[in-house]
Every structure is written in structure tokens, then in C-alpha cells.
N, C-alpha and C positions, 0 to 999 in steps of 0.2 A: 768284551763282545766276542760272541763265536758262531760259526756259522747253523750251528744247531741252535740255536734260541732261536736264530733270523729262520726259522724254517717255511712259517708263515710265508715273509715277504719273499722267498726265493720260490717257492709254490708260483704267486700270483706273478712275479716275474716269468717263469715258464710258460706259465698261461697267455702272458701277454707278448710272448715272443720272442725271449731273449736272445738277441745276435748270436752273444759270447758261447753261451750253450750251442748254442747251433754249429758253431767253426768247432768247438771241441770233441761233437759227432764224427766230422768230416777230415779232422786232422789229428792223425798220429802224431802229437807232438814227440815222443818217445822216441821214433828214427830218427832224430835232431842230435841223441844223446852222443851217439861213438862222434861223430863228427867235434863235436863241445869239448868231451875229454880229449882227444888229438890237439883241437885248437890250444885249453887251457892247462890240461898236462897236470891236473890236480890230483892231488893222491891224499884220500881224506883220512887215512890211516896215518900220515906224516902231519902232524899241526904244528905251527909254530909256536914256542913259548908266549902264551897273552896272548894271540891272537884269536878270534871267532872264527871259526868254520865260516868257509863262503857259503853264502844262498846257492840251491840247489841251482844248478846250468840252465837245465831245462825252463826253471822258472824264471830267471832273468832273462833268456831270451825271448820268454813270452810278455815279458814286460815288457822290451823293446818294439813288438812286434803290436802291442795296445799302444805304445806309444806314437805309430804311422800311423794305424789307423785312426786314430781322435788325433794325433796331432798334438801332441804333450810335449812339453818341455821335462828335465829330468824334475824338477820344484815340484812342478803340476801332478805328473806322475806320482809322485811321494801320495800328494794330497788325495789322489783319486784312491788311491788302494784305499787309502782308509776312511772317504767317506763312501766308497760305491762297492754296495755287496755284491753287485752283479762282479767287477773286477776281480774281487776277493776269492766269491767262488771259482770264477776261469782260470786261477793262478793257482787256487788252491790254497789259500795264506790264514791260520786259522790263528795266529798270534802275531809279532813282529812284521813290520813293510821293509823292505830293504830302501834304504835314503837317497836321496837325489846325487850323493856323492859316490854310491856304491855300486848307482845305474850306469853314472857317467864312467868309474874304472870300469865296469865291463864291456862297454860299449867301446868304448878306447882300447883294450887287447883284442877285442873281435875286429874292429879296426885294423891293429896294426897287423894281424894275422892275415890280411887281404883274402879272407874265408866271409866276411860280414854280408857281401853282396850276394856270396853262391850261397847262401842259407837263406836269406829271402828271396830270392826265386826258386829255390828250391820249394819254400815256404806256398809262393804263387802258384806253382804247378799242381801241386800238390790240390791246392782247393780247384785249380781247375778243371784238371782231373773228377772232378766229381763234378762238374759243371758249375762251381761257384765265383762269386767273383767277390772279393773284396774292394770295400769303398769308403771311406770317409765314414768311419762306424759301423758301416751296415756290413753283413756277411748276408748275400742277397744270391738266390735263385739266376745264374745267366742266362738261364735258357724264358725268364721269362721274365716280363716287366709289371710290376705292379702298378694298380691305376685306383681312383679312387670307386667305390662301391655306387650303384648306381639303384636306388628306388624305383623301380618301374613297376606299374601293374603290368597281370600278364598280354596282356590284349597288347600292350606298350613294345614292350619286349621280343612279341613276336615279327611285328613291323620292323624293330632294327635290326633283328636277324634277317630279314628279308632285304635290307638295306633301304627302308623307306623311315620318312621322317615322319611322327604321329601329327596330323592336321591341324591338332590345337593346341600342337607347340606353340609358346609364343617365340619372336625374336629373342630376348633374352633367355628363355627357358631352353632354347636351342646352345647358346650360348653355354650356358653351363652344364649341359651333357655331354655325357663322350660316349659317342656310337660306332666308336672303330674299339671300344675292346670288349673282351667277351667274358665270361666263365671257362674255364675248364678244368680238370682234374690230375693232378700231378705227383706223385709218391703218398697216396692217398689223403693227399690234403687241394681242398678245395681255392683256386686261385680268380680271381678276376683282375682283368688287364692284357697284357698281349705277348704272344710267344714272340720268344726272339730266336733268329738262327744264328749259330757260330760257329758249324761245318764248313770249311772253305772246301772248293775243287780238290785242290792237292792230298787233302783229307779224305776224301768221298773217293778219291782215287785209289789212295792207299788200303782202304778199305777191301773196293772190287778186286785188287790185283790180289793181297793176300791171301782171296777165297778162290782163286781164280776164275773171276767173274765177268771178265773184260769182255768176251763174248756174246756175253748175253745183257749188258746194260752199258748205255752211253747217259751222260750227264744233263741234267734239264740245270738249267743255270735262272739266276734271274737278279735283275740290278740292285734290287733293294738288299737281296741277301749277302751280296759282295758288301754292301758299303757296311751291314752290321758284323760283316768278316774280318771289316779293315783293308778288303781293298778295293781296286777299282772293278768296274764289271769287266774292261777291255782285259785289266790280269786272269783274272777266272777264266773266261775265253781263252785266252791263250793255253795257259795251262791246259784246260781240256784238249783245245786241238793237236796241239803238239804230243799229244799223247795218242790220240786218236779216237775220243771222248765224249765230242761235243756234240750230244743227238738235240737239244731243243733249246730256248731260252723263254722266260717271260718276263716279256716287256714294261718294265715298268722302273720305279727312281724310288728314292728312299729323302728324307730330309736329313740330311748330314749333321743337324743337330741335336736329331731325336734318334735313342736309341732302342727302336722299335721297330716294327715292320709295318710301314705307314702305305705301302705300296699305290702309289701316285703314279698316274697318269706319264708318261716320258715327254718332258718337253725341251730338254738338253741336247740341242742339234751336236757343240762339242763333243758327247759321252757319247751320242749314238754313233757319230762317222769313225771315229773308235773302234765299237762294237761289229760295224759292218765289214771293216778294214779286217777283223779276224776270221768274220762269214763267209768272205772274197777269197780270202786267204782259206779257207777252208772247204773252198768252191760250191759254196750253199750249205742248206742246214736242215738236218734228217734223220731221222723221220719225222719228230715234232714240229719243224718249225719256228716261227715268232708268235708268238700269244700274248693276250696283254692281261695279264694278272695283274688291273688294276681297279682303283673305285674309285669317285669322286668326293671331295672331303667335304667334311660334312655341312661345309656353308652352300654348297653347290647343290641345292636342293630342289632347285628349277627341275621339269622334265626335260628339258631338251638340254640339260649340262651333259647328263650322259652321251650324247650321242659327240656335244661338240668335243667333250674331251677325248673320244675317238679318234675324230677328227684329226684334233692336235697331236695325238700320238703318232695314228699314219702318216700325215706332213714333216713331224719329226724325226721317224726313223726314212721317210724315202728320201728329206734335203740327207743325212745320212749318209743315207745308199751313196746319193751324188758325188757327196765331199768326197767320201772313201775311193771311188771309183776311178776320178782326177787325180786322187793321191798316188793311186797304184801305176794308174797310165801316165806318170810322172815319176815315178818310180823314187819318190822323195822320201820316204820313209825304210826303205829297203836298200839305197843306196848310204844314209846315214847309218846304218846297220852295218853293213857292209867296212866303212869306211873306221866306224868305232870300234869291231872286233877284230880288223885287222891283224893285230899284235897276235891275235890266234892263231894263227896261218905258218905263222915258222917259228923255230926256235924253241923256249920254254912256253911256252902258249901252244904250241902246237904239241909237245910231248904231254902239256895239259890236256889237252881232248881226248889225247891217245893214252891216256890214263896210266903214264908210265912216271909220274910223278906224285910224290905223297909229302907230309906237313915236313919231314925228314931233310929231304931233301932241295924243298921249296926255300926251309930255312939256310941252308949252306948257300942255297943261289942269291939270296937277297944279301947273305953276308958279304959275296964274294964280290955282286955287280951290282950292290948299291948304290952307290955313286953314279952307275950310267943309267940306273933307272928313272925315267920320267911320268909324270901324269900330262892324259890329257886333259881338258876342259871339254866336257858334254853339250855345253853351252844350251840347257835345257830349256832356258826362259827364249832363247834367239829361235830354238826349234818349235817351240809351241807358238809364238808368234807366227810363223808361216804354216804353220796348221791352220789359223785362223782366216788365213787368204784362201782357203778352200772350200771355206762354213758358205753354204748357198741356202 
């Protein structure tokens, strides 16, 4: 069998969307190479008496790295190179598989080299870098989520871009539509489903300062895009303010389980007294404001949902306001602060601020006063219980 006879099925594999072609666009597997020789030190000009030339580096690391993604044992592995052309071609293997015993020696010196782990992250950056994400088989778009395709007449279609439900929807028929995603257009191929954001503040920062733009824009922030950031919305706020950043936010929460922009309504009195605790601390919020960059989901399809989930949002950011406001005039959160950075204040903590300390020297100190070094305990579960005593 060779990959020129299969030309056919590898056609309609492209057509139908092949992953594996797709990571092979977006990844230089070839930068992999000087690192491989370094690690294995082969010299294929020197061969042993009897033995076979090893499989190309580059190619066995590309089998390891099918291997995470599907999730193969080295057996399995063997088995798929030679029933799955899509594999064949990403590897490139147009005769011979290398054996489940041949995967397992390479994987074992990449191993012992303690190189195995900075080659796949390296690996990861690399596709993220281009906004992709790898998953459990798929090499998939981050920036956007796919959803399934949705039949609508146009008349239909125009009402859910307006955010109304068609009237003779039925209950079920509601049911299995999804009217929070859309169409749109992306490296000229056509998507439907929902953008995702993965710019965090720190990012969007880095950005302004390198142009030197810090003058002329401050940061609109909003809940939902922190949590598809990875983090909380109170960190994004901070970060901005502490920089001097934070012109606006929109109001609104994300479902922690869905990785999308679902943008709900705020009904998280903990996340908001958070949130305000950074506003206070940044003595109001300007020029934009609070906005609530939100919708109602899609079972909420009464008229008066819109207004009550309003409602719920203002109640939740002002009980907020509240907590925040108690916390400050209590000074509980600022004095815990105080009391954990301490160790900053003198000594090697303190020549740390004063940046008169580098990895060099950090290391000699740790060698020298190891033994008198202690941790404290944060006791983070004890602190967020008395956060709790403030939620009004």
C-alpha cells in the first residue's frame, strides 16, 4: 500500500476536514529537529554493525505527540499507523511503521533526557501561537467554538438575530435550537457557532505599552471573558488597575462549564463584592462605567424576563457594592495583605522589590539559609469563609 494509490481517499479526507493536515499547516514540526539531535546525539553516518538506521526523530516525535492526542498506548499506536491513512500521511510513512517497542526506546531516552516535557510545550505554544488548541483528536480553531448548523428560513433567522424567539416555535422545537450562535467568517472559511475570547488584560496591556498607547486607551474588561481567559474577573481588574488601565467593564458571568461566550445576566453576589472591592479600590470606574453586556437564555423567552434579569443584575452588583464597602471599612482584606507580604519589608524580600536580586543569587541564599526558611499557611479556605459574612 502507498500513499499515491490512496490519493482518492486522502482527497475526500481534506475535504472532509482532516485535523492532522490542519496541525501540519500550523506546525513547523522541523524546529523540533536541532533540539532531537542535541537530545539523541545520532550520527547517521556512524551505523552499527547489523543494526537499522533509526526512524527519522522528527517522525517519532510526531508519533508520540498522536499518541496524547488520541490517547494510544505504544500497541495501539503500531496498529493505527497501519490502518489509518490520515496518520500515514501526517507522519509521512510511505513503507515500514516503527513497532511498539521502538516508540517505547524513544520515548524512554526523550525521558531520561528531562527534554520530553519542554518539547511539548514547546509543541503547545507553538499551535497557540496561531490561536489553535489541541484536544483529544481535534486540532480546533480557539478563537472560536463550533456548534451544530441550524436550518432556519430567512424570515426565522432574522428574529434570532434580533434576539426574539419565532412564535411558532413549539416547546420542544425551542428545545433543540441554539439561538445564542451565529455565522461568521474567519481566514476565509465560513463558521457557525461562537467566538471565544483568549486575550487576558495582562495581554491587552502588553500590547498598548509596546506601541506606546497607554495614553490614549484604558481596558473595557468583562466577566465572561476572564473566565474563558482562565481567570477570575476580580484578577483582570486588578491587573488593569494596578497599572492604571481600568476605563470600563461589562457586566455579565460566563457558565464555567461551557467554553464560550454565553454572557448571562450577573447573579454572583461573591464574584461581584470582588469586583467592586477593585472599583473602590480604584475610586470609581471611567469613562465607560458598568454595562451589562448581557442576554437572557434562551428558555427565558417571556417579555418581562428581560427586564427582571435587570433587575437581578442591579441587585447583584449593588448587594456587591455593599459587601465590598464593609470589607474596606473593616479593612479585612488589606490588612491580610499587609500581614502575608510582610516578609517583603526587610531583608531578602525587601532587596526583592528593590530589584537588586536575580536567580543567581536567590540561589546561593536558599543554599545558605535553608534551614531557617519557613512557609506560611494562607489559610485560604478560613479567609473566604469570612468573606462570606459580608455577602448582604
Amino acid at each position: 500500500m502507498n500513499l499515491f494509490g490512496d490519493s482518492d481517499y486522502l482527497e475526500k479526507l481534506s475535504l472532509k476536514g482532516d485535523p492532522l493536515e490542519r496541525l501540519e499547516k500550523v506546525v513547523d514540526f522541523e524546529c523540533f529537529r536541532p533540539t532531537l539531535n542535541r537530545i539523541f546525539k545520532y550520527d547517521l553516518k556512524n551505523k552499527s554493525h547489523g543494526s537499522r538506521p533509526p526512524y527519522d526523530l522528527v517522525l517519532m516525535l510526531k508519533i508520540l505527540i498522536l499518541q496524547r492526542l488520541y490517547n494510544l498506548s505504544d500497541d495501539a499506536m503500531e496498529y493505527q499507523m497501519i490502518d489509518r491513512i490520515s496518520f500515514r500521511r501526517f507522519l509521512k510513512i510511505d513503507g515500514k511503521v516503527p513497532d511498539a517497542k521502538t516508540i517505547w526506546n524513544f520515548r524512554n531516552q526523550l525521558s531520561k533526557s528531562n527534554r520530553g516535557n519542554w518539547l511539548f510545550s514547546a509543541f503547545q505554544e507553538k499551535l497557540e501561537s496561531q490561536g489553535m488548541i489541541a484536544h483529544k483528536g481535534q486540532i480546533v480553531d480557539a478563537t472560536f467554538i463550533e456548534a451544530p448548523k441550524q436550518r432556519n428560513p430567512k424570515d426565522e433567522n432574522e428574529l434570532i438575530k434580533a434576539n426574539r424567539v419565532p412564535v411558532n416555535w413549539t416547546k420542544n422545537k425551542r428545545a433543540q435550537k441554539d439561538t445564542a450562535a451565529r455565522w461568521t467568517i474567519k481566514g476565509n472559511e465560513r463558521h457557525y457557532g461562537y467566538k471565544n475570547h483568549i486575550a487576558d488584560a495582562a495581554t491587552t496591556l502588553a500590547f498598548i505599552l509596546k506601541y506606546n498607547l497607554q495614553d490614549d486607551f484604558k481596558l473595557n474588561l468583562e466577566g465572561n471573558h476572564a473566565t474563558l481567559a482562565g481567570h477570575t474577573f476580580e484578577h483582570e481588574l486588578t491587573v488593569a488597575r494596578i497599572n492604571g488601565a481600568l476605563g470600563s467593564i461589562d457586566a455579565n458571568q460566563g457558565d464555567v462549564l461551557l467554553g464560550w461566550d454565553t454572557d448571562e445576566f450577573p447573579t454572583n453576589v461573591f464574584d461581584t463584592t470582588l469586583v467592586m472591592i477593585e472599583i473602590l479600590e480604584n475610586n470609581g470606574i471611567a469613562p465607560g462605567g458598568i454595562n451589562f453586556d448581557s442576554k437572557v437564555r434562551w428558555s427565558s423567552f417571556a417579555p418581562e424576563d428581560l427586564f427582571l434579569a435587570h433587575i437581578a443584575g442591579f441587585d447583584t452588583y449593588a448587594r456587591g457594592l455593599k459587601g465590598a464597602a464593609a470589607i474596606r471599612a473593616d479593612k479585612f482584606l488589606s490588612d491580610l495583605k499587609v500581614k502575608r507580604y510582610a516578609s517583603y519589608q526587610t531583608g531578602i524580600g525587601a532587596n526583592i522589590m528593590a530589584d537588586k536580586e536575580d536567580l543567581e543569587s536567590l540561589t546561593e541564599y536558599s543554599l545558605q539559609h535553608g534551614a531557617d526558611i519557613t512557609n506560611e499557611s494562607s489559610h485560604i479556605e478560613l479567609v473566604k469563609s469570612h468573606l462570606n459574612d459580608y455577602l448582604v
